[in-house]
KEVOMI-577817 format. One line per 4 residues: number of its first residue (from 1); their letters; for each residue x, y, z of N, C-alpha, C. Coordinates in steps of 0.001 Angstrom, whole numbers. Each point is the difference from the previous one (the first is absolute). Example, Ala and Ser with C-alpha at 12.3 -4.5 7.8 and 13.67 -1.06 7.14 Angstrom:
residues 2
1> AS> 13190 -5690 7800 -890 1190 0 900 1200 0 | -350 1050 -720 820 1190 60 -770 1090 730
end
This chain:
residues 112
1> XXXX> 46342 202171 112511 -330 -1273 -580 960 -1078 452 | -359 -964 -660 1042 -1215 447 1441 35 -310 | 923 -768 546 1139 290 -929 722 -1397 101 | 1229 -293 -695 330 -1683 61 1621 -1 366
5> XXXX> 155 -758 225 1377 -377 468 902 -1239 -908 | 750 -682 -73 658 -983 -168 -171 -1037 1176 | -823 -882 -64 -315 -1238 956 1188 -1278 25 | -218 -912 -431 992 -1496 652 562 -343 -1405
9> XXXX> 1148 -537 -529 416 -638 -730 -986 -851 -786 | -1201 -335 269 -901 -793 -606 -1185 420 -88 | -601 1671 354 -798 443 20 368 1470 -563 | -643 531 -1034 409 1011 -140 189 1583 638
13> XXXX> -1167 387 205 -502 1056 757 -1052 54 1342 | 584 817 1080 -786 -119 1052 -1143 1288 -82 | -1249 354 328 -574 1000 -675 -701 433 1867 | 576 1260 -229 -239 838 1152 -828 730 -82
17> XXXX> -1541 500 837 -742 285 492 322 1867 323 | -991 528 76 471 1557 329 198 225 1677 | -171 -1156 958 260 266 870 1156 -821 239 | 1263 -443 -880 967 -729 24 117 -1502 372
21> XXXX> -1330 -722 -296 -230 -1273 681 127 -970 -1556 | 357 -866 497 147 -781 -1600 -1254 -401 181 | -707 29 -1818 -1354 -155 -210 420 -1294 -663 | 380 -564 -1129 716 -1187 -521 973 -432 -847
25> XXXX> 392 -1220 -147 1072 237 -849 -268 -498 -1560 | 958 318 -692 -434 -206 -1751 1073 -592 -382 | -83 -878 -1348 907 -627 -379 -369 277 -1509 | 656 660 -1078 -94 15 -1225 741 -749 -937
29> XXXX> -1152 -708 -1086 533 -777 -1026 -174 691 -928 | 852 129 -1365 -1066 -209 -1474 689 -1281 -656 | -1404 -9 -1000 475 -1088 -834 -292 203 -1715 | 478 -111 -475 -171 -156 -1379 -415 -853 -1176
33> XXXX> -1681 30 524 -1153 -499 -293 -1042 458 277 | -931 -249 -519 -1801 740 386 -623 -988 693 | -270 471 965 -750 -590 1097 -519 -1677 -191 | -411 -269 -1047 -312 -1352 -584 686 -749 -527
37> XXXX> 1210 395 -303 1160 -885 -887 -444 -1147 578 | 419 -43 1562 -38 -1470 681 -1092 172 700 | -323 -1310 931 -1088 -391 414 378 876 1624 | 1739 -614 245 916 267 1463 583 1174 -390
41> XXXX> 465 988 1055 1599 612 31 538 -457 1308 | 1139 421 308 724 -1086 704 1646 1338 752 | -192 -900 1025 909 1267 902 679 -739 939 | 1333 753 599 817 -1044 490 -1346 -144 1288
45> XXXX> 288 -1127 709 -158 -787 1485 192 1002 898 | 1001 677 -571 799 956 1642 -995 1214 160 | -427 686 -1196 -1328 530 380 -963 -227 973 | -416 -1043 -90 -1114 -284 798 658 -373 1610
49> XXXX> 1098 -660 269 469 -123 1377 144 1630 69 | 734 873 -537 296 1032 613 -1561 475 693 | -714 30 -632 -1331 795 113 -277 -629 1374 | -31 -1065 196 -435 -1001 1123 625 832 913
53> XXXX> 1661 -73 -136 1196 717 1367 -860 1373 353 | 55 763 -834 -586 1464 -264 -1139 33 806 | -1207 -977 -168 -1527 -290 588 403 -111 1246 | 842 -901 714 198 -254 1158 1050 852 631
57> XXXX> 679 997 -205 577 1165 757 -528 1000 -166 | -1020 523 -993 -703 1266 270 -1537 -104 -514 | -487 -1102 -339 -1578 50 70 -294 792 -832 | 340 -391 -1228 -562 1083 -1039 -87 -735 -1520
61> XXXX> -262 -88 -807 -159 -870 -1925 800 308 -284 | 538 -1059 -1273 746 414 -683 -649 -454 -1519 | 484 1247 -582 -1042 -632 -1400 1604 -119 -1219 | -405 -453 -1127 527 -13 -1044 -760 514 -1402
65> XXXX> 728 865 -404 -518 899 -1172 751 -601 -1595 | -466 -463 -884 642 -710 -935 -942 1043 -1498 | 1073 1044 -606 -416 488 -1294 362 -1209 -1240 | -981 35 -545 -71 -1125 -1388 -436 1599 -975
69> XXXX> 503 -793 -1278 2 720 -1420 -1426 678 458 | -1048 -463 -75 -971 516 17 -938 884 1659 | 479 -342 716 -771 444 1231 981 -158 1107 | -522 419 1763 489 -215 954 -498 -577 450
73> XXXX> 619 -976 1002 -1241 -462 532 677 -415 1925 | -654 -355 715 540 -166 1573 -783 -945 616 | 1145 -432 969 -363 -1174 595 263 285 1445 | -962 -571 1141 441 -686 1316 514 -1064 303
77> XXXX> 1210 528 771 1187 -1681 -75 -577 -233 1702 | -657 -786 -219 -922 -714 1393 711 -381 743 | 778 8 955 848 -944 803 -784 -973 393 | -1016 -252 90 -684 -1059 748 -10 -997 -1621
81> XXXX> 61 330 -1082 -577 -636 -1048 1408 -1289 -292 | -310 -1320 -488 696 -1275 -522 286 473 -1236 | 999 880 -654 33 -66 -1602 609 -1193 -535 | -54 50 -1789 37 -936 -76 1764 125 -688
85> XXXX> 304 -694 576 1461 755 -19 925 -1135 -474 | 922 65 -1607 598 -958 -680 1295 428 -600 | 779 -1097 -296 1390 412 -512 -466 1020 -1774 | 804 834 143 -228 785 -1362 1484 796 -502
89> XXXX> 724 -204 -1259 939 407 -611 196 1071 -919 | 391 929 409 113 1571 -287 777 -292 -1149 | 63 847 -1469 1416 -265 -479 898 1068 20 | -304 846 396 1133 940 682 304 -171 1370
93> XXXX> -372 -859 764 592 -384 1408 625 -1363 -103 | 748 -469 969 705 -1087 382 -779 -1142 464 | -133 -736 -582 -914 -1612 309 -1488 252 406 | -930 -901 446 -1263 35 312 510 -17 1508
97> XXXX> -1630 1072 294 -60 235 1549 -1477 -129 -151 | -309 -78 1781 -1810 -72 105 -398 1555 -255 | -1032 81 -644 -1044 980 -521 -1188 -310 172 | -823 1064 509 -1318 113 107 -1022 107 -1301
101> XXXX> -613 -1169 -115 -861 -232 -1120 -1173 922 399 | -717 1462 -731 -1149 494 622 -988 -68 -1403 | -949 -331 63 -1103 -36 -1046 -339 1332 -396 | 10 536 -795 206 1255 -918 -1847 488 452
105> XXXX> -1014 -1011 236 -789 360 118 -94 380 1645 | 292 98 353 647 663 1691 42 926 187 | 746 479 -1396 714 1831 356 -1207 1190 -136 | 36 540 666 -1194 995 147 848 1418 -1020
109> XXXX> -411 511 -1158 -1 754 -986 -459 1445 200 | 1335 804 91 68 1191 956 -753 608 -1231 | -934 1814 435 -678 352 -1348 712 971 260 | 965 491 -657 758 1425 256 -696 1006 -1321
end
């Protein structure tokens, strides 16, 4: 079967193929809320450039997997896609940085 590795500082896991070829990479969130709290969830910026770097040295997706209270759910981080991307303030992190605004209605809802 497949198996995963430790990928880039901004990407979590690289996910290897049974013939040792990277199939794609994953980036895991959770959050602590049910899928509807908000309208957005929201992820650093560097996500989505990494995915881009990643797209353009080995030709392969990178998705993002985000568990909420209630479900899983996954996303394709498009490199080709304009997100909509705004200052946002963590309060366990240090000042506002850009974050990726993604519409909650986006996330495709894994059925495990």
């Amino acid at each position: 079967g497949y198996s995963h590795e430790q990928a880039t500082r901004d990407v979590d896991l690289k996910i290897i193929d049974d013939e040792g070829n990277i199939d794609h990479f994953l980036e895991i969130k959770t959050r602590n809320a049910t899928l509807n709290a908000y309208a957005e969830t929201v992820f650093r910026d560097l996500k989505i450039k990494e995915a881009r770097k990643l797209h353009n040295k080995y030709g392969v997706d990178s998705y993002i997997l985000i568990k909420f209270e209630d479900c899983v759910t996954i996303h394709h981080l498009d490199p080709d896609r304009d997100y909509n991307i705004g200052q946002f303030e963590r309060w366990d992190r240090d000042g506002p940085k850009p974050h990726v605004f993604l519409p909650v209605r986006e996330l495709r809802i894994l059925d495990w």
